[in-house]
C-alpha positions in Angstrom: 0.0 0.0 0.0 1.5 3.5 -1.2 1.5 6.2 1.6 -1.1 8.5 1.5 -0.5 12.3 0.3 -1.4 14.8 2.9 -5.0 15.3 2.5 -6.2 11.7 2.0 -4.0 10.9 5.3 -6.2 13.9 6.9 -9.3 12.4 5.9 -8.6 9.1 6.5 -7.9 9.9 10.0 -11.1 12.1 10.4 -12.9 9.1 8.6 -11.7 7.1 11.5 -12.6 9.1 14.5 -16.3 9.3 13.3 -16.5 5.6 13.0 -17.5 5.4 17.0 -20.6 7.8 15.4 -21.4 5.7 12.6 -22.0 2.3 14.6 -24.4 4.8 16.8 -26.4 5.4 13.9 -26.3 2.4 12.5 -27.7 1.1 16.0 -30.2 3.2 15.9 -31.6 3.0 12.2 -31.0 -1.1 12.7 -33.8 -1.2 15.5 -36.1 0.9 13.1 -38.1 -2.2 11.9 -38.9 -0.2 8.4 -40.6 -3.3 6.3 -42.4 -1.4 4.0 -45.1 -3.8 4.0 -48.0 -3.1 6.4 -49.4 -6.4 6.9 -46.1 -7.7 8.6 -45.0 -4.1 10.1 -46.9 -1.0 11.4 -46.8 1.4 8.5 -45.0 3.9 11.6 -41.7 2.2 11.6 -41.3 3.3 7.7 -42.7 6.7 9.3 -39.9 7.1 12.0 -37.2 6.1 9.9 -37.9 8.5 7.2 -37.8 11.5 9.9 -34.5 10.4 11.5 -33.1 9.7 8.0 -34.3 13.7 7.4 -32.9 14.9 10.5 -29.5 13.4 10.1 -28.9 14.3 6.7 -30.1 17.8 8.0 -27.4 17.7 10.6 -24.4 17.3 8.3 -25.3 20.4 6.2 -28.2 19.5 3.6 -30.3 22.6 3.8 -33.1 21.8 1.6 -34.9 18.7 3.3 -38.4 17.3 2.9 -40.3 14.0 2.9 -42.2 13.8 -0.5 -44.9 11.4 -1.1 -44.7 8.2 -3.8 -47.8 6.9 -5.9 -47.3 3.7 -3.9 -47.8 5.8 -0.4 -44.1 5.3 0.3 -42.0 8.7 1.4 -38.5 9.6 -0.2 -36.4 11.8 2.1 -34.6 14.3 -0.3 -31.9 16.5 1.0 -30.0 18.7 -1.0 -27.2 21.8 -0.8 -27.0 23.6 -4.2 -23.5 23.7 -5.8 -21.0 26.5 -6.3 -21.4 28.2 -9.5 -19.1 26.2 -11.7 -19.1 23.2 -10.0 -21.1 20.0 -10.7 -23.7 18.2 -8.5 -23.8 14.4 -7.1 -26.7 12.4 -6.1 -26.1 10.0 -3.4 -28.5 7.0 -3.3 -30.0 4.6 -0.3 -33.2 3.3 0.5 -34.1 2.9 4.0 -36.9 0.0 3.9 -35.3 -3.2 4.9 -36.2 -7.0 4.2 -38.4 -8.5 6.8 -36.4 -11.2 8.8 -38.0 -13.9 7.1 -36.9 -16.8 10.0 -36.6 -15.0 12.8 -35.3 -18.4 14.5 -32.5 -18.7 12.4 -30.9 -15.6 13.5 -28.0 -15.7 15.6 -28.7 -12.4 17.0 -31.3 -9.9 17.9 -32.9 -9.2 14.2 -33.5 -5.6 15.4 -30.7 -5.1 17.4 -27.1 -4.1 16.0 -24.3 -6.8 17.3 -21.0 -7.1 17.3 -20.0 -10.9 16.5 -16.2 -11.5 15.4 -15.5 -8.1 14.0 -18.9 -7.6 11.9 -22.3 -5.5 12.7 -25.0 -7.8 13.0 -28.9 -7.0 12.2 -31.0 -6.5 9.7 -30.3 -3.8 7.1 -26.9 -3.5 8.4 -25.5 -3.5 5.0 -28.8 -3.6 2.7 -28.9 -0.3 2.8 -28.7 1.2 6.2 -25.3 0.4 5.9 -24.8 2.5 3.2 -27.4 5.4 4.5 -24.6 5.7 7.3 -21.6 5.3 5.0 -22.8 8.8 3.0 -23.5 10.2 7.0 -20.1 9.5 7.6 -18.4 10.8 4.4 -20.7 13.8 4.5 -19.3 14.6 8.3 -16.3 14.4 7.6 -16.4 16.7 4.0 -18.1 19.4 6.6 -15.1 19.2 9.0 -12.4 20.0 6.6 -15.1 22.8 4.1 -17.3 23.9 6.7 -20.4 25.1 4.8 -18.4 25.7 1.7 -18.9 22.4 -0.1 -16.6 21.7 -3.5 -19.7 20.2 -5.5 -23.6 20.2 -5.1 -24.5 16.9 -3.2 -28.4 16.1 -3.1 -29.3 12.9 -1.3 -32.1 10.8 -2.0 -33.8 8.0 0.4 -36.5 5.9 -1.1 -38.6 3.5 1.4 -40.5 0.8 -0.6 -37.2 -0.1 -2.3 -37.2 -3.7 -1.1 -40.9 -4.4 -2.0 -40.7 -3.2 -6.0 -43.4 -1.6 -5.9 -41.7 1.5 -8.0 -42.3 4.6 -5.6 -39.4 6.5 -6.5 -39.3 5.0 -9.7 -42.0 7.1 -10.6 -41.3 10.0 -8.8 -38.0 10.4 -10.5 -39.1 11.6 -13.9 -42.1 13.7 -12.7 -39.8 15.3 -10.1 -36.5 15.4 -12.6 -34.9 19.2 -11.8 -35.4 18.4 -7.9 -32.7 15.2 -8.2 -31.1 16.1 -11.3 -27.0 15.5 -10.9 -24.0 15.6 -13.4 -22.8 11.7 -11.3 -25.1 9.9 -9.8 -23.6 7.5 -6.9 -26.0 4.5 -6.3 -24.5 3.3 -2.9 -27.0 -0.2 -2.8 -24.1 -2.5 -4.3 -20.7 -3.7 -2.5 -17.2 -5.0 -3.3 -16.5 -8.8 -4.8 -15.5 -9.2 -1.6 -14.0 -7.6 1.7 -10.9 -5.3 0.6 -10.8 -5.0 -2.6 -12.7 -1.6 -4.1 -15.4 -2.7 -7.4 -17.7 -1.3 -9.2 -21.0 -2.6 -10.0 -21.2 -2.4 -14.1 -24.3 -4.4 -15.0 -27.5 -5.3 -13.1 -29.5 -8.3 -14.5 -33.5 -7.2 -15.3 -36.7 -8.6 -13.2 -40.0 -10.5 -14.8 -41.8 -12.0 -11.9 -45.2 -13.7 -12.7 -47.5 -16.2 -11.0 -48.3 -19.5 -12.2 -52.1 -21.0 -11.7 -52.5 -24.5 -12.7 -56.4 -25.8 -12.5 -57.6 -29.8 -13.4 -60.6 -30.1 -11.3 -63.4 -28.8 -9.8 -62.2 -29.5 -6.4 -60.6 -31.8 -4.7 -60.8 -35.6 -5.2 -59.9 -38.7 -3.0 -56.7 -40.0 -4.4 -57.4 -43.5 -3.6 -60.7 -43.5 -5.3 -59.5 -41.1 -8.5 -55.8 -41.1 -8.1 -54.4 -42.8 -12.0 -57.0 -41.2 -14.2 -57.5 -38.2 -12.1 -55.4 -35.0 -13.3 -53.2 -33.8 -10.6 -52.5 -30.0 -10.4 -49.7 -30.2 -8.5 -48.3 -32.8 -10.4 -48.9 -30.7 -13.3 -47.0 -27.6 -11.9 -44.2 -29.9 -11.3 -44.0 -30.9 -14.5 -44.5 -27.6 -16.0 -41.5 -26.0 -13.2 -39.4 -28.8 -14.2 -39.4 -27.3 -17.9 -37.6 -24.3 -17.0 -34.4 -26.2 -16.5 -32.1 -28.9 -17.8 -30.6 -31.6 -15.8 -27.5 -29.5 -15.4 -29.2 -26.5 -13.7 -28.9 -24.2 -17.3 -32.5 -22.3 -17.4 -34.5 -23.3 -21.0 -36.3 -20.9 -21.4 -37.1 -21.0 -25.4 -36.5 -18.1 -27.1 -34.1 -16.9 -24.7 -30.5 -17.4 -25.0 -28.4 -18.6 -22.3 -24.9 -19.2 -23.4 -23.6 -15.6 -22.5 -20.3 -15.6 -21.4 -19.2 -12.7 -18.7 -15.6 -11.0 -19.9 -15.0 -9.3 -16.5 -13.6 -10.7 -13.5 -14.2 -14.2 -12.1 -15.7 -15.4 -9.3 -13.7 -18.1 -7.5 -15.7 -20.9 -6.6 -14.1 -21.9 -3.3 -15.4 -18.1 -2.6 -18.9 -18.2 -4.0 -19.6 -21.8 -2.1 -18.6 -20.2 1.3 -21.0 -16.7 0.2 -23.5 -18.6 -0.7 -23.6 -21.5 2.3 -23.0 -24.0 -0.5 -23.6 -27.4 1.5 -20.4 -30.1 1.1 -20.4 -32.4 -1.6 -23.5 -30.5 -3.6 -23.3 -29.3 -6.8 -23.5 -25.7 -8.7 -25.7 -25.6 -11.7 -25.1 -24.4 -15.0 -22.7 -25.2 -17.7 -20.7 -21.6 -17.7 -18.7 -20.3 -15.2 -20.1 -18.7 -11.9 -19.6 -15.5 -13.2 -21.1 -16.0 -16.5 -24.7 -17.8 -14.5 -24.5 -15.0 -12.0 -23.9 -11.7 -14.2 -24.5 -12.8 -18.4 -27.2 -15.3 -18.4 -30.9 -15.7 -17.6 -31.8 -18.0 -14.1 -35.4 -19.1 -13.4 -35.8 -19.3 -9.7 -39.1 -20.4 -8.4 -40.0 -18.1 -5.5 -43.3 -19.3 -4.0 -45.5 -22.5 -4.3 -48.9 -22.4 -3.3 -49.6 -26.6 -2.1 -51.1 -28.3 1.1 -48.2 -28.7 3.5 -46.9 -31.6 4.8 -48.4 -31.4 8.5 -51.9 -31.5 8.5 -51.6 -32.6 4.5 -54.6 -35.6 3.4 -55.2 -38.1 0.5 -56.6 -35.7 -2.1 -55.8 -35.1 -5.4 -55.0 -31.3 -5.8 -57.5 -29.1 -7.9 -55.6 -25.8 -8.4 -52.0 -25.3 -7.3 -50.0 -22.3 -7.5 -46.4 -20.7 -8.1 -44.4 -17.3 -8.1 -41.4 -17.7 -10.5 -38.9 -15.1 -10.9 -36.7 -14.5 -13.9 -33.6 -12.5 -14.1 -32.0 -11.3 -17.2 -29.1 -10.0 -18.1 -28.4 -6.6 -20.5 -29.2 -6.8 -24.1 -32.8 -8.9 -23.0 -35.9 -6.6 -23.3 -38.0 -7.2 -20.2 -41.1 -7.6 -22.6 -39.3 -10.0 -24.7 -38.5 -11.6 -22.0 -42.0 -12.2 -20.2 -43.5 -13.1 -24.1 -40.8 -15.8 -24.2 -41.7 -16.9 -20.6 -45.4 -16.8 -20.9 -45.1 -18.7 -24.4 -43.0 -21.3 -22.7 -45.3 -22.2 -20.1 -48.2 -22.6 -22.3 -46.0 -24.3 -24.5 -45.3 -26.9 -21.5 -48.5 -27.7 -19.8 -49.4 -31.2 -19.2 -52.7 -32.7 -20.4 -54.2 -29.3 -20.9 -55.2 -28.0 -17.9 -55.9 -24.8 -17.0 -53.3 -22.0 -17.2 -53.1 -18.8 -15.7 -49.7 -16.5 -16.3 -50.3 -13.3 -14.6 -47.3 -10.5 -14.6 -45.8 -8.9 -11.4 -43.5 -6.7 -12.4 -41.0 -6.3 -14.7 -37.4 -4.4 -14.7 -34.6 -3.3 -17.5 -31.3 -4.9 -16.9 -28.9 -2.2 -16.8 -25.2 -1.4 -18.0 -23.5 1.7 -16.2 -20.6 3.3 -18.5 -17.4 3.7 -18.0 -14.7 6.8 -18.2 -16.1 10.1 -17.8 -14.5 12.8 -15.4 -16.8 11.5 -12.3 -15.8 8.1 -12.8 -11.9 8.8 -13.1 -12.3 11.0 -9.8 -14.3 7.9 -8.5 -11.5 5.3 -9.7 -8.6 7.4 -7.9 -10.6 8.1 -4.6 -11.3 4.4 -4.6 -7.6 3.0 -5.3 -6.7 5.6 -2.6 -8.9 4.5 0.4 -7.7 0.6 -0.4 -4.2 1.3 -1.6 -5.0 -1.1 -4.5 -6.9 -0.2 -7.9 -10.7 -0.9 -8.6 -12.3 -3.7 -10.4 -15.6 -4.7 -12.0 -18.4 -6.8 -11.8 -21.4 -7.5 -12.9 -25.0 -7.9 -10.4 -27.5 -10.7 -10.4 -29.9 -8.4 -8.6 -31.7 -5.6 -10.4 -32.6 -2.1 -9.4 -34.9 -1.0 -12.4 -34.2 3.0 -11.0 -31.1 2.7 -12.6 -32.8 2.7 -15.5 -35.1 5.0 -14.4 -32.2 7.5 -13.8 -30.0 6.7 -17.2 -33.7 7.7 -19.7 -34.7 10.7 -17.3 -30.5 12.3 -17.0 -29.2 10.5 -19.8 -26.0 13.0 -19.8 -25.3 11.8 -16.1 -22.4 9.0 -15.1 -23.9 6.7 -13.1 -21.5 4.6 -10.6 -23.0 1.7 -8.2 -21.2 0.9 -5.4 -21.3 0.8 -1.8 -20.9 -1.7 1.7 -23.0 -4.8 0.2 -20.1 -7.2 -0.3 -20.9 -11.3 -0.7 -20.5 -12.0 3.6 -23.0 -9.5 4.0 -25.8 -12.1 3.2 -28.3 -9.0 2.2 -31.8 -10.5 2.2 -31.1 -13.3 4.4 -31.3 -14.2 8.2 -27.8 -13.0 9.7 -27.3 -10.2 7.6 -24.0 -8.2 8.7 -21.4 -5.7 7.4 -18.0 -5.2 7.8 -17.2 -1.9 9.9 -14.0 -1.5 7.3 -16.2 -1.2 4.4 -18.5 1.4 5.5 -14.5 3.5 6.8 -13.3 2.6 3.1 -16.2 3.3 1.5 -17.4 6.8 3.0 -13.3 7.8 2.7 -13.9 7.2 -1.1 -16.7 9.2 -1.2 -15.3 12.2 0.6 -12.2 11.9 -1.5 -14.4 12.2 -4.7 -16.7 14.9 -3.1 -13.5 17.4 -2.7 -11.9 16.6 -5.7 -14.4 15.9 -8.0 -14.9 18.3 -11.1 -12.1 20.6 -9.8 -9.6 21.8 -12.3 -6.4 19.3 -11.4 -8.9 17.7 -9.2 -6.5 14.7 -7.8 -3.6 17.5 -6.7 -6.7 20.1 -5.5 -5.8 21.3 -1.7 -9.2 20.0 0.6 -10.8 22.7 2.5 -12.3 25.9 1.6 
């Protein structure tokens, strides 16, 4: 690691003082149960978040601060300080809704509490995205130590709080609201590194078609001694039909949709993604390509949700009607629409003994690509090498964040960047989910870095301060 130059040693050491801060906040937006989904969690949790989330970015000198309501009901905290004359403006990005805990008995710790468990923070929405919310805290504390109120650039942050539910709040809001976030680099801090340590950008997002699946055979149910043979089973016709979607190998077959994409970026160990991912011993991965190229290049069907008598309490009856919620992720250069045509066309292609078929859409997203060079981005590349002492990388990101699209159509003169605390041992989404403290210090030192430096003439040599 080179040693730093003056003003990134001064920041890094400011950085590192407000870290004792950041885990406070962190603490406190962690116990913030902010599911946005009212039938598991009061609708006042999203609420109170929002206002602290307002209140904090109001404390670290964003001036212009106000909760503004979604078409889906949710509230998006903007904050904003206008920019010198001369000087560009950056959006920072977070979303403040968090997964619900899904199995609360598989936690190791308090879901709502933040915890300290071999050098990570524990809890849910530590990393996904409260992690980040306090990252862009952090970076914005220390940027007012060293300028006061004199900020180099504009910097308008933007909080959305139905992210995790995809039900397109802000999504919406974005183009009918465009001069009130528009930004010359927009900095969409919901992604992470390829793993602890090593600084990455997040270059392409995979696109969303969701649907559910209704199979029907009978008018009701049927004893399966007395029918079962002759009798057409639902459920045994939604197995069939799911089992379609893939070959033995794990490749999705989808027809009409390609799947032999190959990802030209950088790789993705497999000794690495099998302790990420809680691979048990001895099982296999699926697909043909390489991790990297199933993960980031091709499509993958994953069946979210089946609707079927359980187990306990289950009875010798031949199933009428049974049910599933399939997910599809794509990668870029596959049309959503094309995508749910091919989809919808396969299934009814596939249908045992023609039952009954139902397809009906969820939601759909782009995939998206992010470009590359650009003045924000080579600001962005330094800052980044200089927080790690090593340069950046790439990847690619199975998950999708349809804003991004969004943001590209509505500023398409904009450099969009994703990046952020979310790295693979964060296990976003999951029970345990955690971040590493180190990521959220490297991270927000980036982000200063770039803040100060950032569209300055001679930007990397530019004295911080006012």
């Amino acid at each position: 690691m080179t040693s730093d130059d003056p003003h990134t040693a001064e920041l890094r050491g400011r950085i590192s003082a407000l870290m004792g801060r950041a885990k406070e906040d962190l603490t406190q937006l962690v116990s913030f149960k902010s599911v946005a989904d009212p039938r598991q969690f009061p609708a006042e949790e999203c609420e109170r978040t929002a206002h602290w989330v307002a209140d904090a970015f109001a404390g670290v000198g964003l001036t212009d601060v106000g909760l503004h309501e979604t078409k889906d009901g949710s509230k998006a905290v903007v904050a904003r300080r206008t920019a010198p004359p001369g000087a560009p403006t950056v959006l920072l990005y977070c979303h403040y809704d968090v997964q619900p805990p899904l199995d609360n008995g598989a936690w190791r710790t308090p879901v709502w509490t933040l915890t300290e468990r071999d050098g990570r923070w524990y809890g849910r929405g530590a990393a996904d995205c409260k992690g980040n919310i306090v990252m862009h805290l952090t970076a914005l504390r220390a940027l007012r130590e060293v300028c006061g109120d004199d900020f180099p650039v504009g910097v308008t942050l933007v909080a959305e709080g139905s992210e995790e539910q995809g039900t397109g709040g802000l999504e919406a809001f974005v183009p009918e609201h465009a001069d009130l976030l528009r930004a010359d680099a927009l900095l969409i801090c919901d992604s992470g590194n390829v793993a602890v340590g090593i600084p990455t950008f997040t270059e392409t997002l995979r696109g969303n078609v969701t649907v559910v699946v209704t199979v029907e055979t009978l008018a009701g149910p049927v004893h399966s001694g007395m029918y079962g043979g002759a009798a057409p089973d639902a459920l045994a016709a939604l197995i069939h039909l799911l089992a379609t979607l893939r070959d033995a190998r794990g490749n999705t077959t989808i027809a009409g949709l390609p799947a032999d994409q190959e990802w030209p970026g950088v790789q993705y160990a497999e000794e690495n993604f099998r302790a990420d991912a809680g691979v048990l011993g001895g099982v296999g991965l699926t697909g043909d390509g390489t991790i990297a190229d199933m993960l980031w290049a091709r499509p993958a069907l994953t069946v979210l949700g089946i609707d079927a008598p359980k187990v306990l309490g289950s009875s010798a009856a031949i199933q009428p009607s049974a049910r599933a919620r399939l997910n599809l992720r794509i990668p870029p250069g596959i049309d959503p629409e094309t995508a749910l045509e091919a989809l919808t066309a396969h299934l009814i292609a596939n249908t045992p003994w023609h039952a009954k078929l139902t397809v009906t859409p969820e939601a759909t997203g782009a995939p998206f690509r992010s470009g590359s060079g650009g003045p924000a981005r080579t600001a962005m590349e330094a800052a980044l090498a200089a927080s790690y002492g090593k340069p950046a990388t790439t990847q690619g990101q199975g998950g999708s964040i349809p804003l991004c699209t969004v943001f590209a159509n509505t500023y398409p003169d904009a450099e969009i960047m994703l990046l952020g605390v979310e790295e693979p041992r964060c296990r976003i989404h999951a029970p345990n989910e955690s971040v590493d403290p180190t990521e959220i210090e490297h991270i927000a030192l980036a982000e200063v870095l770039f803040l100060t430096r950032y569209g300055a003439e001679g930007s990397w040599d530019r004295p911080v301060g006012p």
